[in-house]
N, C-alpha and C positions, 0 to 999 in steps of 0.2 A: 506351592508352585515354585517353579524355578524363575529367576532371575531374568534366563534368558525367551521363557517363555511367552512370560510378561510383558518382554521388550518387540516384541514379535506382532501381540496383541493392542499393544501402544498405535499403531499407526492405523489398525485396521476400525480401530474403534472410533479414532479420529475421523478419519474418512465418512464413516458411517454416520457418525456425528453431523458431521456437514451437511452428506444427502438427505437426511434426512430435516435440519433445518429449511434447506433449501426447496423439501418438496412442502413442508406443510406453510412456509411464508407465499408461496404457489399459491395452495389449497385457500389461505385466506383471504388473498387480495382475489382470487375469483370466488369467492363468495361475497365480499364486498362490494363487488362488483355488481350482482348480481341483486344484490338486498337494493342498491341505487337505482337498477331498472324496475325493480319490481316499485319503487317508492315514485319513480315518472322522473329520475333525473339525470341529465344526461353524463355518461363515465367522461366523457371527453370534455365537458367544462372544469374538470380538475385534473386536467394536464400539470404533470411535474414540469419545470425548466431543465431545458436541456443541457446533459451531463456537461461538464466541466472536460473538455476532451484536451488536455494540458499534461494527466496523469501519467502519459508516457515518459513525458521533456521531464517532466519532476522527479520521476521512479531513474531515468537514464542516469540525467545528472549525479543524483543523488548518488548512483551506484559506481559513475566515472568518481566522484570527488573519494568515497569510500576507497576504492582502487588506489587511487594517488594517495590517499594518508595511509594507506598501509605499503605501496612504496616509501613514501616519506618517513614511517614511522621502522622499516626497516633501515633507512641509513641511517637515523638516529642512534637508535638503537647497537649499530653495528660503529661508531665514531663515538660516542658519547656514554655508552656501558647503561644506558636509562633502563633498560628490561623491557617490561608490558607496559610500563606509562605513557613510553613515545607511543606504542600501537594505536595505545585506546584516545590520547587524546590528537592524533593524526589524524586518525577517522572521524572523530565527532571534529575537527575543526575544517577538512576538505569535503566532509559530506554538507554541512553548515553552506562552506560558498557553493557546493554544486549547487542545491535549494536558493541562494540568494541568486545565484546566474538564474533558474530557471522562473523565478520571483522578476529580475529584469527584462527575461527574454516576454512573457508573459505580459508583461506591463506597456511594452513594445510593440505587440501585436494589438491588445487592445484599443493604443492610441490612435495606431495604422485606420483600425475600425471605423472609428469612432470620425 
């Protein structure tokens, strides 16, 4: 096969990958579900805790600070002749505070809470 055949088939196969994880984790949890009723127990006394809904501030940040170290890591790079060094470790040092801002902002709402 060719090369670029391959590469064609690479994403479609992924995809299909997924739906098809995503349909049969489905399939199980309502058969589980279902084995509990048939056993007299009720589904809703094994309620999950409620998701963590932070995921955005964390994914934001995370993607502002990435932004900024490849800003940062372009003027390094452009002043200092560094190459890919400044890039990669611009990114991994302003994605790091984006996570620690969203680690404080987090910490902050909770106390509010609380």
């Amino acid at each position: 096969m060719d090369v670029s055949v391959i590469a064609v088939f690479i994403p479609i196969i992924a995809i299909l990958g997924v739906i098809v994880i995503v349909v049969y984790l489905r399939k199980y949890e309502n058969e589980e579900r279902m084995s509990m009723i048939e056993k007299g127990i009720s589904p809703g006394d094994f309620k999950r805790e409620p998701s963590n809904s932070s995921w955005p501030l964390r994914f934001s940040l995370l993607l502002v600070g990435a932004g900024l170290g490849l800003l940062m890591g372009y003027f390094l790079d452009a002043h200092t002749r560094m190459d890919e060094v400044a890039y990669f470790s611009m990114i991994f040092v302003f994605g790091g505070i984006g996570l620690g801002c969203s680690y404080l902002i987090e910490e902050s709402k909770r106390k509010k809470r609380v």
